[in-house]
C-alpha positions in Angstrom: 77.2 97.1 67.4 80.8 95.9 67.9 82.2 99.0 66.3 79.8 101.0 68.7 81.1 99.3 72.0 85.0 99.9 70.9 84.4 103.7 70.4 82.5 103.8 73.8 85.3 102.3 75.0 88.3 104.1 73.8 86.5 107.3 75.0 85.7 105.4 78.6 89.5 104.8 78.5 90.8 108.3 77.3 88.4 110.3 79.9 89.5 107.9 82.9 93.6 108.5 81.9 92.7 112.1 81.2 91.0 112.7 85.1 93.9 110.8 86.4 96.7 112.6 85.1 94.5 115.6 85.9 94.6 114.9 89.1 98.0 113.7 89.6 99.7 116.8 88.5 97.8 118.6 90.9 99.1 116.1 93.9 102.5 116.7 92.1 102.0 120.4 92.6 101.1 120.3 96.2 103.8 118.2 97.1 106.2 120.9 95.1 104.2 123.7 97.7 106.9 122.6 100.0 110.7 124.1 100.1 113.3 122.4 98.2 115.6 119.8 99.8 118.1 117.4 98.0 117.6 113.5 98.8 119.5 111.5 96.6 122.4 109.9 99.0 123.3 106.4 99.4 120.8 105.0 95.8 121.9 101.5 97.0 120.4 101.6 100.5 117.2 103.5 98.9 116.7 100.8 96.3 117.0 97.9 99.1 114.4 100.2 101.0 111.7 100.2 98.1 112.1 96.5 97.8 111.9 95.3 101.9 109.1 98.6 102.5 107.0 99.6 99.6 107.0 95.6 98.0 108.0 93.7 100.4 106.0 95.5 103.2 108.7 94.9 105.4 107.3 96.4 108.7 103.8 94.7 108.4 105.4 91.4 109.3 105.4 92.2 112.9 102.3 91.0 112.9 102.7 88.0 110.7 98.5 87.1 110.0 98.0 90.9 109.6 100.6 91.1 107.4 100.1 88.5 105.0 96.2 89.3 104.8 97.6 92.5 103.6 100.2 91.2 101.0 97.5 89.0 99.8 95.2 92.5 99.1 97.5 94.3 97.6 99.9 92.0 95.6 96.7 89.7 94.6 95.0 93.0 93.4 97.7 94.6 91.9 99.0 91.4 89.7 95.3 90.2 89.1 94.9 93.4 87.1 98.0 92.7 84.6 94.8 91.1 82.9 93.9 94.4 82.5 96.2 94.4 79.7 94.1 91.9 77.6 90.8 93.8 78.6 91.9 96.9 77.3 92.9 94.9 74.3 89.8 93.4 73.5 88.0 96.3 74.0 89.9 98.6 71.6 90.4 95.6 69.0 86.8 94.1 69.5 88.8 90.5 70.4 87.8 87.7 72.8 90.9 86.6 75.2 93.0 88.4 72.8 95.8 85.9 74.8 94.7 82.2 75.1 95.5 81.8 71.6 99.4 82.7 71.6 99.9 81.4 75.3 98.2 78.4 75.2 98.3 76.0 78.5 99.9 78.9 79.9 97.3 81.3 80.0 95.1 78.9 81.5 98.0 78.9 84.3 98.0 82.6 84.7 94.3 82.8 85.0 94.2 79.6 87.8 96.8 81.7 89.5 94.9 84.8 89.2 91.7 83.2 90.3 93.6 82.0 94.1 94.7 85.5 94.3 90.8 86.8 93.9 89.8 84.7 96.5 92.5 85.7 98.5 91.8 89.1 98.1 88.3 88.4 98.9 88.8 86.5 102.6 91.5 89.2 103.1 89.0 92.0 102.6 86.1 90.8 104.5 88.6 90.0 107.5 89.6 93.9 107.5 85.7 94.7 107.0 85.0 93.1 110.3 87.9 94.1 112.1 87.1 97.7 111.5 83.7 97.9 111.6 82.5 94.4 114.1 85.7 94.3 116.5 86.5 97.8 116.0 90.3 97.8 117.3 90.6 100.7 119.3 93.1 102.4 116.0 90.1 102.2 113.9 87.8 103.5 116.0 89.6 107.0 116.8 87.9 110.1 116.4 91.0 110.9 114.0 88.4 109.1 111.7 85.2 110.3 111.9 83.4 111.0 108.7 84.9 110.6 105.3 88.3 108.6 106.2 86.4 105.8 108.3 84.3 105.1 105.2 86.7 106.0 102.6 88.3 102.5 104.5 85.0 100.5 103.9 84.6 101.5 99.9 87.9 100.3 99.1 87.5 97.5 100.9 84.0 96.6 99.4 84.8 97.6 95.6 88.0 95.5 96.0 85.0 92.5 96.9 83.0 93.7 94.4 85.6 93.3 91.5 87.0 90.2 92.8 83.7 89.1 92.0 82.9 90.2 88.9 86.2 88.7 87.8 85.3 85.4 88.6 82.0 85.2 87.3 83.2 86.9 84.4 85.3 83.3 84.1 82.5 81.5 84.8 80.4 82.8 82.3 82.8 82.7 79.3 83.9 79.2 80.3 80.3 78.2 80.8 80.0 79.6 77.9 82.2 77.8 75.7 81.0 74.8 76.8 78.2 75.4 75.1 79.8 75.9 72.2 78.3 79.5 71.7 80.1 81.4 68.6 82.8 83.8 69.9 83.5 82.4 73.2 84.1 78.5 71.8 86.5 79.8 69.2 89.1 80.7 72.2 88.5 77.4 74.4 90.6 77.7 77.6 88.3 75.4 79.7 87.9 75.6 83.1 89.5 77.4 85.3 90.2 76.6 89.3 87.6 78.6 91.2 85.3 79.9 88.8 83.8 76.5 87.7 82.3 76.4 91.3 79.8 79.1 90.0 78.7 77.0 87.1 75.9 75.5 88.8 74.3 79.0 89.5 74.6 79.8 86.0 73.2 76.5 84.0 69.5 77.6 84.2 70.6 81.0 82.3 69.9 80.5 78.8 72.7 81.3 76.1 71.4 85.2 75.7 71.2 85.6 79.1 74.4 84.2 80.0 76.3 86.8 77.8 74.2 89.5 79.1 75.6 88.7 82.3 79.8 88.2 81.2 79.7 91.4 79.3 78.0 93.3 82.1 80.8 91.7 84.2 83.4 93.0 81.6 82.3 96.1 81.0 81.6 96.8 85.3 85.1 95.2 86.3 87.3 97.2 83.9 85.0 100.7 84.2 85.6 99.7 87.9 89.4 99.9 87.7 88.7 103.1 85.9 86.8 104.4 88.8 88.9 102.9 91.1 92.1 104.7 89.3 90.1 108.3 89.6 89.1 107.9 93.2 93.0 106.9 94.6 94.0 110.9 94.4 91.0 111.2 96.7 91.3 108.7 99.1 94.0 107.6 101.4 94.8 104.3 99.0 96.7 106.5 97.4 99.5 104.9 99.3 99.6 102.3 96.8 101.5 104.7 94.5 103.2 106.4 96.5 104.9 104.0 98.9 107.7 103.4 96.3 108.9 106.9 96.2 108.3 107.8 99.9 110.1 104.4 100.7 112.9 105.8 98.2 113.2 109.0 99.6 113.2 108.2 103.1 115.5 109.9 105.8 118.4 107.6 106.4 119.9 109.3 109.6 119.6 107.1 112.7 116.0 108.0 114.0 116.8 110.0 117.2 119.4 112.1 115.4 117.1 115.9 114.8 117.8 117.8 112.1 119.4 121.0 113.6 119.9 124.1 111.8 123.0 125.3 111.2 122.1 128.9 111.4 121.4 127.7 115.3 124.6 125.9 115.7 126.7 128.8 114.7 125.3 130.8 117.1 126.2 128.1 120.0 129.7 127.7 118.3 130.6 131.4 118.5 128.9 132.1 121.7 131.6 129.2 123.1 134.1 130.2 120.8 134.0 133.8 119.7 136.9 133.9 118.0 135.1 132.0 115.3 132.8 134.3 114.6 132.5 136.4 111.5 133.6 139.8 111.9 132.4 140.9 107.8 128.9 140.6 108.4 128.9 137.9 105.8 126.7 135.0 107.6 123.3 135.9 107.2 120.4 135.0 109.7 118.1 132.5 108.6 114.9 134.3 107.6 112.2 131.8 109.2 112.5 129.4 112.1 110.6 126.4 112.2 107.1 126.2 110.0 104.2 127.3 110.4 102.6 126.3 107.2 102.9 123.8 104.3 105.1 125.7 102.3 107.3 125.9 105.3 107.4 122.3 105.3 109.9 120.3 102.6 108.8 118.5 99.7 109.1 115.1 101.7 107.2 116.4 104.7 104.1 116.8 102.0 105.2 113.5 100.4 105.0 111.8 103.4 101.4 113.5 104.4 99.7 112.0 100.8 101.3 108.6 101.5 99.7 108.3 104.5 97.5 104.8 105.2 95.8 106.0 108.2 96.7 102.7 109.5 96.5 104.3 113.4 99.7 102.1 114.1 101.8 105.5 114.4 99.4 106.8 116.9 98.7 103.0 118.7 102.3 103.3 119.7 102.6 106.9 120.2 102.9 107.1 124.2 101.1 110.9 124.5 98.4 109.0 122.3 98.2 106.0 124.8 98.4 108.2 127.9 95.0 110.4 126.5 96.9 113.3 125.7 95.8 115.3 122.4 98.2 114.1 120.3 98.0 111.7 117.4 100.8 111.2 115.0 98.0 110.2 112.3 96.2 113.3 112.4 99.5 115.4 112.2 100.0 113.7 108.8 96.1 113.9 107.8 96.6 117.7 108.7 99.0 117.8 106.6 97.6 116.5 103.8 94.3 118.5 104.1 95.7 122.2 104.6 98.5 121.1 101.3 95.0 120.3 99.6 93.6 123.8 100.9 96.3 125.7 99.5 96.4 124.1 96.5 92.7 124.8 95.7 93.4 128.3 96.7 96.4 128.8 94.2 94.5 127.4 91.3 91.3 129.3 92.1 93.6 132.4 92.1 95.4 131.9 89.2 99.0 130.5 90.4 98.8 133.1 93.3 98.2 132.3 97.4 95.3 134.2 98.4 95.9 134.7 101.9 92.7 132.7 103.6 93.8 133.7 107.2 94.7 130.0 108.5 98.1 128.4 108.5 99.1 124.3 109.2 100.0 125.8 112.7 97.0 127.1 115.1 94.3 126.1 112.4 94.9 122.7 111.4 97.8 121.3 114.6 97.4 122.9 117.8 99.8 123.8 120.7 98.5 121.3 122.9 99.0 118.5 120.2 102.7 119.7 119.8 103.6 120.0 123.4 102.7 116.2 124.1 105.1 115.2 121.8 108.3 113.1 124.0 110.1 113.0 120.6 110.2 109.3 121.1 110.3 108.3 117.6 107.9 105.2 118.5 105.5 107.1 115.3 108.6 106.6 112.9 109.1 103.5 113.8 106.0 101.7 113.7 105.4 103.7 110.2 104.4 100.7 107.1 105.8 103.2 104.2 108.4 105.0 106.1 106.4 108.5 107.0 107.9 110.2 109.7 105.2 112.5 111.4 107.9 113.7 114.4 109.7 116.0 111.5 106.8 117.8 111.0 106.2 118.1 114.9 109.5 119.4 115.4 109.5 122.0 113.0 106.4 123.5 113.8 107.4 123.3 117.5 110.4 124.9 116.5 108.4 127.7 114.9 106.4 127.8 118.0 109.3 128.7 120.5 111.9 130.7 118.5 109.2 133.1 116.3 106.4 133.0 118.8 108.3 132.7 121.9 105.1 130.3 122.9 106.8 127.8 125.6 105.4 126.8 129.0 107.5 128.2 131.8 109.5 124.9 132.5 110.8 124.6 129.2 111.6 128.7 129.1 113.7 128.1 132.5 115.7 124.9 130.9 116.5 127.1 127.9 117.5 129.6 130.1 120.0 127.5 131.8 121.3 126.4 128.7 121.9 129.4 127.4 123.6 130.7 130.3 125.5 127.4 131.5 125.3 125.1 128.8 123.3 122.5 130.3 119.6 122.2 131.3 120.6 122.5 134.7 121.1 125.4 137.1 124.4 125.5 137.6 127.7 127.4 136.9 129.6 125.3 134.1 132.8 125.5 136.5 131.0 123.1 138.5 129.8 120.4 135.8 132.9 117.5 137.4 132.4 118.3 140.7 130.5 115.3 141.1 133.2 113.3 140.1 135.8 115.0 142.5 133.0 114.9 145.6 133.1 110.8 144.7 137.0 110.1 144.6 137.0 112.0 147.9 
């Protein structure tokens, strides 16, 4: 029987790591769909970010309750499961708190300590249950969530419950357990631990048989949870919890209202004010595309910053088009994102490693015109961004696209990029004239 449970286990194990890495390769190859671009300056400064952003959660602390509600989830979740170590363990060696042997008083220590982070993790979950879904704060409520991501938020949220719980009467059944003095649990006495011993007196009616049923049916659900839970992050926007370290280390580092121009562009304005600078061999080549229009338009990081996306609304709740009722919302750019770099990687692998062309494009299909015009380029999205997303890149290059390959501008913007291409300014008037305010004052 033993033998029997650590096969099903090894293959529980293998399949779950086998659908992960499955799945991670393909993230990996949708985030490759963009266009190349080299971020590796300044390692010192990225490092420091990783630590104050992705672990540190830096930015949360604005809101200081929020915040550490927040730490509590995801650093009591994410060190509770270093315990998954000893599971997986025992179930491939057929052990019992493989463990509390070697450590001693100190295990008992680690598993008090992981027991206060469970229940953290447990108040910290129900609050964000009912601030979602009973005081429904108005970034939760958006119609950028309708459907799957408003629920996708409520499953983590209840598993994360659900597996807190198992844990701790998992505890409270071994402990109980080997109080009892039952073979196999009393050989690896660790006696009570801190919050788990406050179940005991639901459990004393359960007789001996019973009361293993129910600690290996918590064993078994709480680490084939973590299994499940592994396999459904590449679906669901808690896939965050991976990717904030790279996205945090690969962040733009340019002050925030600095835009990326192209240099291509630049010339142009250089030789048109200088033309004795220009090339005369016909050796500077015009760039090919302006802007994007789809994903692979996009760079690497602007995908990598679409799947580390929390939906958190905190980008759009500061965005001012957002606030004002305009069609914009910096959350939805990024969830755009994310679902057309999915669509064309579903079409590529359905084709064979070839784009099929399926007649949409990020641009028109996924983000419209309307979205992109409401944008003040305020950078209040990027700023208010947890994991150091920035949605405004993406809006700029597809508003780029927009303008210089579709020539698709409202009439007020075509007349200030007339005047700037005829006098260098936004405003109608001869260059000649730009300091005669200054002459009309000392008059």
């Amino acid at each position: 029987m033993q033998i029997a449970q650590q096969i099903l286990f090894v293959l529980i194990s293998g399949a779950a790591i086998f659908l992960f890495s499955k799945n991670a390769r393909q993230i990996i190859r949708n985030i490759r769909l963009g266009r190349d671009e080299i971020i590796n300056d300044q390692p010192g400064r990225r490092w420091r970010n990783v630590l104050l952003l992705a672990l540190g959660q830096k930015k949360m602390f604005r809101n200081p309750l929020v915040a550490v509600l927040h730490f509590f989830v995801y650093a009591g979740f994410i060190i509770i499961n270093i315990e998954v170590l000893e599971i997986v363990l025992d179930g491939i060696f057929g052990t019992h708190r493989l463990f509390a042997a070697p450590l001693g008083g100190f295990y008992t220590f680690l598993i008090n300590a992981f027991e206060t982070l469970a229940v953290l993790v447990i108040i910290g979950c129900a609050i964000f249950l009912i601030r979602r879904n009973v005081l429904k704060l108005r970034r939760f409520i958006s119609k950028d969530l309708n459907g799957w991501p408003r629920s996708d938020a409520n499953y983590i949220l209840i598993t994360e419950i659900v597996l807190m719980l198992l844990f701790l009467t998992l505890n409270a059944s071994d402990t109980l357990l080997q109080a009892r003095g039952v073979e196999h649990y009393a050989a690896h006495p660790t006696g009570n631990f801190i919050f788990s011993q406050f179940l005991h007196p639901l459990l004393n009616g359960v007789g001996n048989e019973g009361l293993q049923g129910i600690e290996r049916t918590c064993w078994w659900l709480h680490i084939v949870g973590i299994f499940a839970f592994l396999n459904y992050l590449p679906y669901s926007k808690h896939l965050h919890i991976i990717l904030a370290f790279p996205n945090a280390y690969y962040a733009r580092l340019k002050p925030m209202g600095e835009m990326e121009n192209m240099p291509a562009i630049q010339n142009e304005v250089l030789y048109a004010m200088q033309p004795e600078l220009a090339p005369t061999g016909g050796e500077a080549e015009p760039p090919k595309k302006f802007g994007a229009k789809d994903v692979a338009d996009l760079s690497w990081k602007n995908i990598l910053d679409a799947y580390s996306c929390t939906e958190c609304g905190r980008c759009s709740a500061a965005c001012p088009a957002n606030i004002t009722g305009k069609a914009l919302s910096p959350r939805k750019i990024m969830m755009d994102t994310r679902d057309r770099a999915e669509a064309v990687g579903k079409n590529i692998a359905a084709n064979k490693g070839e784009f099929k062309d399926d007649g949409k494009t990020l641009l028109h299909d996924y983000v419209t015109v309307e979205e992109l015009r409401a944008c003040t380029t305020c950078n209040a999205c990027v700023q208010e961004c947890p994991v150091s997303i920035n949605p405004l890149d993406i809006i700029l290059q597809l508003r780029r696209y927009l303008v210089m390959e579709e020539s698709n501008s409202p009439q007020e913007w075509a007349v200030m990029f007339g005047n700037v291409e005829n006098n260098f300014a936004p405003w109608k008037f001869s260059p000649d004239e730009r300091d005669k305010w200054a002459t009309e004052m000392a008059e």
